[in-house]
N, C-alpha and C positions, 0 to 999 in steps of 0.2 A: 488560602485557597489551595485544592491540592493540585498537584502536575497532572494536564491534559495526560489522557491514555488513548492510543490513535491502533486503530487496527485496520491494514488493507489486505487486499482480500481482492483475488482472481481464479482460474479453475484450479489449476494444481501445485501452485505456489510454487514453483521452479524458474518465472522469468519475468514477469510482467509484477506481483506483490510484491516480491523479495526486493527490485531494484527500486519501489518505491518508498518501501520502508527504510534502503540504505539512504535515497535521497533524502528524505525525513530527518531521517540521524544527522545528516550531515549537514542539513541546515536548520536545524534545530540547533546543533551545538555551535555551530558558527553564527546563531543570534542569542547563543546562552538562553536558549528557553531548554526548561527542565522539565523533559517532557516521558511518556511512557511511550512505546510503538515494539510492534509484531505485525506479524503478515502469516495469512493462511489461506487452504484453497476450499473450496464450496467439494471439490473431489476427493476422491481419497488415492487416486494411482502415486501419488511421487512420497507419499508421509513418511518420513526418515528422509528421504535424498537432500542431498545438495541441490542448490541453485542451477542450472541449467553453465556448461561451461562456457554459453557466450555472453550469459548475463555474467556471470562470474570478473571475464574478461572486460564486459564494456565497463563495471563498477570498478575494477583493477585501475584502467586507466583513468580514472578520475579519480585516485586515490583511497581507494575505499575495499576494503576485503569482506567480503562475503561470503566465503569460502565456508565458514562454521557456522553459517544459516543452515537448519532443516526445514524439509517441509513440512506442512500438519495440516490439518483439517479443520474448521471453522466448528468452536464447542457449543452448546446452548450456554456456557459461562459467560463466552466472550461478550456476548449483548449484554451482561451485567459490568463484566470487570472491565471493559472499554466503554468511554466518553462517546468516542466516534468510530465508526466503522467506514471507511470507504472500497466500496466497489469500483473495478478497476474494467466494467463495462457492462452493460443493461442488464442483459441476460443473468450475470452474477450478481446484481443489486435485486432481480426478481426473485433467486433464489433463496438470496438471505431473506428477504423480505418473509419468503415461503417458511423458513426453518425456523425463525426468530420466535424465542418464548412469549407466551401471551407477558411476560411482566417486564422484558428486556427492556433497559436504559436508554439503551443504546441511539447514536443517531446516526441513521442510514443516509448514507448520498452517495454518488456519483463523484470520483475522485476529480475529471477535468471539468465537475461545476463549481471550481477555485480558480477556473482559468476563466478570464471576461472576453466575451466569444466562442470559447469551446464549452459553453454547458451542454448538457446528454450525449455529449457523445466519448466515444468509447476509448482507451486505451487499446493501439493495436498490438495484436496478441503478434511476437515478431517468431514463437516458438515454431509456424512452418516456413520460414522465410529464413533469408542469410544472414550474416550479423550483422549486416547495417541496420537491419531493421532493431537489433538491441538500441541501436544509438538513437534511433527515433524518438524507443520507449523510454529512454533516459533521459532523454529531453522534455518529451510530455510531463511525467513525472517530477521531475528534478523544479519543471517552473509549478505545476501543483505543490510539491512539497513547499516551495520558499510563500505560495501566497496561503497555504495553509501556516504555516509560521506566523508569518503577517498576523492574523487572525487570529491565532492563539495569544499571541503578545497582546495585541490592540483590547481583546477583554483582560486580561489582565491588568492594563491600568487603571 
């Protein structure tokens, strides 16, 4: 079987995708699943920048550097070369839906319908708010990432 390839996906890849694809990472390798993951944005304003410095800072303190993440843009490839795509809120699941090639693989959701209780609803976006609100979104995130994990393991046996 080959390794899941997971792609998420928010506006401009700078705070909200970036930190859940480091959650991914990190509990993916801390359950030894051997998996693929990327993060882009449905926009095109941040393509080349780094992460946002408070995302930067709340993935810092949980031991994770993010620092050499760029941004990019969501390709008509990705719904081929990714297994899953998760949207990391309605509006940008409408979009990809919008963009997705008639022949894309891909399988679109909603990142906290991995959470039991939080399906449809959205990752908050903490880019106009303070950085506690990074910790919120690293929280949302970080328990999606591990019950995504779950899930990836569980078809694999």
């Amino acid at each position: 079987m080959s390794k899941p390839s997971v792609l998420f996906v928010c506006l401009g890849n700078i705070c909200r995708s970036p930190l859940a694809e480091a959650a991914f990472r990190e509990q993916a390798a801390l359950a030894r699943l051997a998996a693929e993951a990327d993060s882009a944005g449905t926009g095109d304003w941040h393509i080349g920048s780094p992460p946002d410095p408070r995302a930067q800072a709340v993935a810092l303190r949980h031991g994770i550097d993010i620092s050499t993440y760029r941004g990019r843009q969501v390709q008509a490839e990705d719904f081929h070369r990714f297994e899953h795509i998760f949207a990391l809120d309605g509006e940008n699941l409408r979009d990809l839906r919008r963009i997705r090639p008639a022949d894309g693989t891909a399988h679109l959701a909603l990142l906290m319908d991995l959470v039991p209780g939080r399906e449809g609803t959205n990752v908050t976006d903490p880019y106009f708010g303070d950085a506690e609100g990074f910790d919120v979104t690293w929280s949302d995130v970080t328990i999606a990432a591990a019950n995504l994990v779950e899930k990836l393991l569980e078809r694999q046996d």
